[in-house]
N, C-alpha and C positions, 0 to 999 in steps of 0.2 A: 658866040655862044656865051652867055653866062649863065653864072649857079650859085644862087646864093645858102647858108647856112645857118639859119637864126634860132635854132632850138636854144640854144644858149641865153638867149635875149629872155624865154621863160621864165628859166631861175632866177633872173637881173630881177624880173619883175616882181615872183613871187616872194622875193629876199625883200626888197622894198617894201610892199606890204606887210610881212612881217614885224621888219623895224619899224612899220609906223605904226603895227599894232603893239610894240611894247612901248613906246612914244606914250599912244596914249593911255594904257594902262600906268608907265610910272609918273603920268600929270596928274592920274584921277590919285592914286596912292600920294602923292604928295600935294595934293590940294584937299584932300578928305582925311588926311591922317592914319592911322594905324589903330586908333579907339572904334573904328566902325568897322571893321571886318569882322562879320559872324560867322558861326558852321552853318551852314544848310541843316536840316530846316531850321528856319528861324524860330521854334517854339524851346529851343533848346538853349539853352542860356548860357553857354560857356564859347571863351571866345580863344581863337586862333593863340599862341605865342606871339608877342608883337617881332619877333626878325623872322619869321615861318612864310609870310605871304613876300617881304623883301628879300628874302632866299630865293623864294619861286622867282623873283621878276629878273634875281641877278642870274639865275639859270637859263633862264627866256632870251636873257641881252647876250651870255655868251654862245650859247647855240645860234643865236639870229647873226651877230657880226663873226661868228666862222664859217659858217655858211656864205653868208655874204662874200667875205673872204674867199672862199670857195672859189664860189661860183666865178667871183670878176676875174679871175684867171682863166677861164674858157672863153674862146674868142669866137664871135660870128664872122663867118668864114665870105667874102663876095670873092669871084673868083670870073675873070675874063678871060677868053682866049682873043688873042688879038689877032688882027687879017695875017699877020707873019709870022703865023703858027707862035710866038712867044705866047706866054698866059702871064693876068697881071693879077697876084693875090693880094688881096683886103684883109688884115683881121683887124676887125676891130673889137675894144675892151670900153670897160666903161669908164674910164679916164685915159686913154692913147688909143691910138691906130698905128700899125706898122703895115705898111708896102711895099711889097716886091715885086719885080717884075723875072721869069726863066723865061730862058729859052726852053724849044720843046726838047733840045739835048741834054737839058742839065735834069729833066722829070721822067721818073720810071712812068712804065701806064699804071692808071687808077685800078684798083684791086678791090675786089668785095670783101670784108673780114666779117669774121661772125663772130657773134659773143652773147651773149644774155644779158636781158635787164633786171630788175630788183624781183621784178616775179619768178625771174627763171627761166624767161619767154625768149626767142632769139630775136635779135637784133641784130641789126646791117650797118658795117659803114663801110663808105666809099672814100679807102684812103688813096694818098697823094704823097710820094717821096719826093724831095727835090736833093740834089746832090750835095748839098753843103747841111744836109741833115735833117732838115721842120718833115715835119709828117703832118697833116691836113687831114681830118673828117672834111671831106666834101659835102658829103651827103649823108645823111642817117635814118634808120629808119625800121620799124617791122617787116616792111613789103622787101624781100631781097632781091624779085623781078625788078622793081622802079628801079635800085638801086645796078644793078646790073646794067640798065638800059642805059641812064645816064652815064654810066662807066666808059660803054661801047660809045656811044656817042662822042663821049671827051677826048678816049682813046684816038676815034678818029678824025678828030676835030685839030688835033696836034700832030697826026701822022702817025701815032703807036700801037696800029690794032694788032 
């Protein structure tokens, strides 16, 4: 049985884009100067403060590399159970991976936790205790059936139903 968990790999991506949209906004700002930025509409003839749009960008860059920051701490979770009921976990970040191998005695069974996301909405995850402490999102999710199903399944995939 494996189960992998890549929501995490989203934020990796959307951070990146991010950073390379203020990349190129601070090229174009430093290749056009600070003399050419007007208000909207342009029939209006007064122009921005020249540190007011370099404020913006230095707002833009520390939002983008905390976020960033953020994010690379949440790990995409691969997760094997092997033929002799041990499971082998994968997290991987965007510069390491760490893996470990339990036995199926040293992991409580997978449990459904509920919680809400930014709307308010609930959310599912399918955590993972291992005895020396790590907690694992296995699984995430709106649907708390899937998440339940997989649960059962892993439960008895390791002997824990």
């Amino acid at each position: 049985m494996k189960i992998r968990n890549n929501v995490a790999a989203f934020g990796g991506v959307f951070s990146l884009c991010f950073l390379c949209a203020c990349s190129a906004f601070t090229y174009i700002l430093i290749r056009d100067g600070l003399a050419h930025i007007q208000i909207f509409p342009p029939d209006f003839q007064d122009y921005y403060p020249a540190w007011f749009i370099p404020l913006v960008l230095v707002i833009f860059w520390l939002a983008g590399l905390g976020l960033a920051n953020y994010l690379a701490k949440i790990p995409c979770v691969h997760l094997e159970v092997l033929p002799d009921r041990s499971v082998s976990i994968v997290k991987r970040y965007p510069f390491r991976k760490e893996a470990n191998i339990f036995k199926a005695a040293e992991l409580s069974p997978a449990e459904v936790v509920e919680a809400t996301d930014s709307d308010g909405d609930p959310y599912f995850y399918l955590q993972l205790r291992a005895s020396n402490g790590i907690t694992l999102n296995v699984v995430e999710g709106h649907d708390r059936k899937s998440c339940e199903e997989v649960g059962s399944r892993f439960n008895a995939a390791i002997g824990k139903e």
